[in-house]
N, C-alpha and C positions, 0 to 999 in steps of 0.2 A: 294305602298310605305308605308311604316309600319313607327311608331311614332318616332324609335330611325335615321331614318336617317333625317325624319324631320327634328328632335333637331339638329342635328350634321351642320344644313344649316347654314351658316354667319350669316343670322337673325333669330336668336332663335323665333319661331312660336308658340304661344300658340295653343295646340290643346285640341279641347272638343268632348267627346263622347257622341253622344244623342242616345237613341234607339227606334226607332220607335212604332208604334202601330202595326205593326206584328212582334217586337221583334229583329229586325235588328238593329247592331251599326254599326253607322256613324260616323267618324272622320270629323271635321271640323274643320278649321285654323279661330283662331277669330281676324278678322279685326278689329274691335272696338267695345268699349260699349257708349252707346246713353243715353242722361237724356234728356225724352221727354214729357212735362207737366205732370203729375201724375206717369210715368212708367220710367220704366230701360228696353233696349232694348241692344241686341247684336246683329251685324253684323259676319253672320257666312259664309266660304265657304267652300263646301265640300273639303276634300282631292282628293277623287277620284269623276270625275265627273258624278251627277246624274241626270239618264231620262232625257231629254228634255232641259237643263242646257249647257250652253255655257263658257267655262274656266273663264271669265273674269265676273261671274256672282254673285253674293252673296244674300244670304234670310235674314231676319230680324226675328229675334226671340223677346218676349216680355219676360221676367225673371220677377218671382215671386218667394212668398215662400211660401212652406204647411204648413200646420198646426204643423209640427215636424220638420219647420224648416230647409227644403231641400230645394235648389233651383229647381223650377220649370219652364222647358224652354216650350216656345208654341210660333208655324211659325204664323206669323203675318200676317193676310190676308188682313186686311183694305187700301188698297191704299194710301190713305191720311197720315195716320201714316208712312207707308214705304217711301212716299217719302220726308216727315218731315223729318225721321231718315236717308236718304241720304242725303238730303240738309243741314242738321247738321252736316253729316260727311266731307264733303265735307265746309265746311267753318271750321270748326277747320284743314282740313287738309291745307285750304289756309293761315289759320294765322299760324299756324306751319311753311308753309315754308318764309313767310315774315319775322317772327322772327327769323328765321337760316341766312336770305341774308344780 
């Protein structure tokens, strides 16, 4: 699935390209961004699904900046943080839907 049919879905998808450490890009649709004691975190799911990865699954990246000012994404490995940053997602997604009923 390539980025323009993405866009062209009813729900316009933000997708982000990250490239690996052996130089591979990855499209991923971003679920959400996280504000989690000190950090900014993004909820990403691949487009197409990777290794070991289940459709309904999503990674946690932690976002920085370099030194020039780029954004810097790094997979979040700490447990604790990741499931801070779903339990985060997951109570803004419950007051979203009270405030729509």
């Amino acid at each position: 699935m390539d980025n323009e049919s993405l866009n062209n879905n009813e729900y316009e998808e933000d997708i982000v390209t990250l490239t690996s450490p052996d130089g591979e890009k990855i499209d991923f649709i971003e679920i959400a961004g996280i504000a989690h004691k000190d950090g900014f975190y993004l909820i990403l799911q691949p487009v197409e699904l990777l290794e070991g990865m289940t459709e309904d699954e999503a990674l946690v990246f932690k976002v920085s900046q370099t030194e020039d000012g780029e954004e810097k994404f790094e997979i979040e490995l700490d447990e604790e943080i990741i499931e801070a940053v779903f339990a985060e997602y997951d109570r803004l997604c419950d007051e979203a839907q009270k405030n729509a009923e």
